[in-house]
C-alpha positions, 0 to 999 in steps of 0.5 A: 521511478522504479517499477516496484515504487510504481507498483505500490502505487498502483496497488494502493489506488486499487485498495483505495478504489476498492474501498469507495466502490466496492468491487473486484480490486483486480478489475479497478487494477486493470482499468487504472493501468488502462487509464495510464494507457491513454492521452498523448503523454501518459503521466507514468509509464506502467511495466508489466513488472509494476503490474505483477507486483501491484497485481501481488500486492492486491491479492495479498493484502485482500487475502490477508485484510484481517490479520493485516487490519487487526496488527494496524487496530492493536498499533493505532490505540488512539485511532479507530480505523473507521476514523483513519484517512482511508488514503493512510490506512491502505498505505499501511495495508500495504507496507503492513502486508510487506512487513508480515508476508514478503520475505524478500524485502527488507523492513527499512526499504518497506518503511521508506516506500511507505513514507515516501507513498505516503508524502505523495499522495496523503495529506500533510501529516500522513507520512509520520502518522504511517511511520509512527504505526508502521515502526511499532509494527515492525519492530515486532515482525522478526529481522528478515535475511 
């Protein structure tokens, strides 16, 4: 797994933490990275490069959360965010906060990172439910370079 998957993952197990228990999304990133430190065989293997980048895209998608919220509001016409699995509505925070502030990855691999984030750990149908936003989403942010 690469360390930028590992990341995503990370940062949406701090978002998601962050949203049953509100509290700093740093300090729950930080005690999820310890918790992976522990036992005989730890269930992945976290890089500091993981870290930086789940580190980037916390503070990110924190400071950008009404922007990011009202481009999933106007996509999702049919689903108020209160009703969305709160699993699904931080993948698309994520690839959301990607689409809209991270020049440096392309739209294609973000969409795929979020659709594969989302068969692991959403349920059933989360992974077309996010497509389905994320591509109407995209297809208005400019082609990056």
């Amino acid at each position: 797994m690469s360390a930028r998957r590992e990341g995503r993952e990370l940062a949406l197990q701090a978002l998601y933490s962050k949203d049953l228990v509100p509290q700093d999304a740093n300090f729950t990133l930080k005690r999820i990275m310890e918790s992976f430190g522990e036992g005989e065989e730890p269930t992945l293997e976290i890089h500091s490069k993981a870290f930086a980048f789940a580190s980037e895209l916390v503070n990110g998608v924190i400071a950008n959360l009404t922007e990011i919220d009202r481009r999933i509001a106007e996509q999702s016409k049919h689903w108020s965010m209160s009703r969305m699995a709160r699993v699904d509505l931080n993948i698309l925070r994520l690839a959301v906060f990607e689409l809209l502030y991270r020049s440096d990855i392309p739209k294609n691999v973000t969409m795929n990172e979020a659709i594969e984030v989302a068969k692991k750990f959403g349920a059933e149908d989360s992974a077309s439910f996010v497509n389905g936003i994320l591509d109407e989403i995209a297809s208005s942010v400019i082609d990056k370079e």
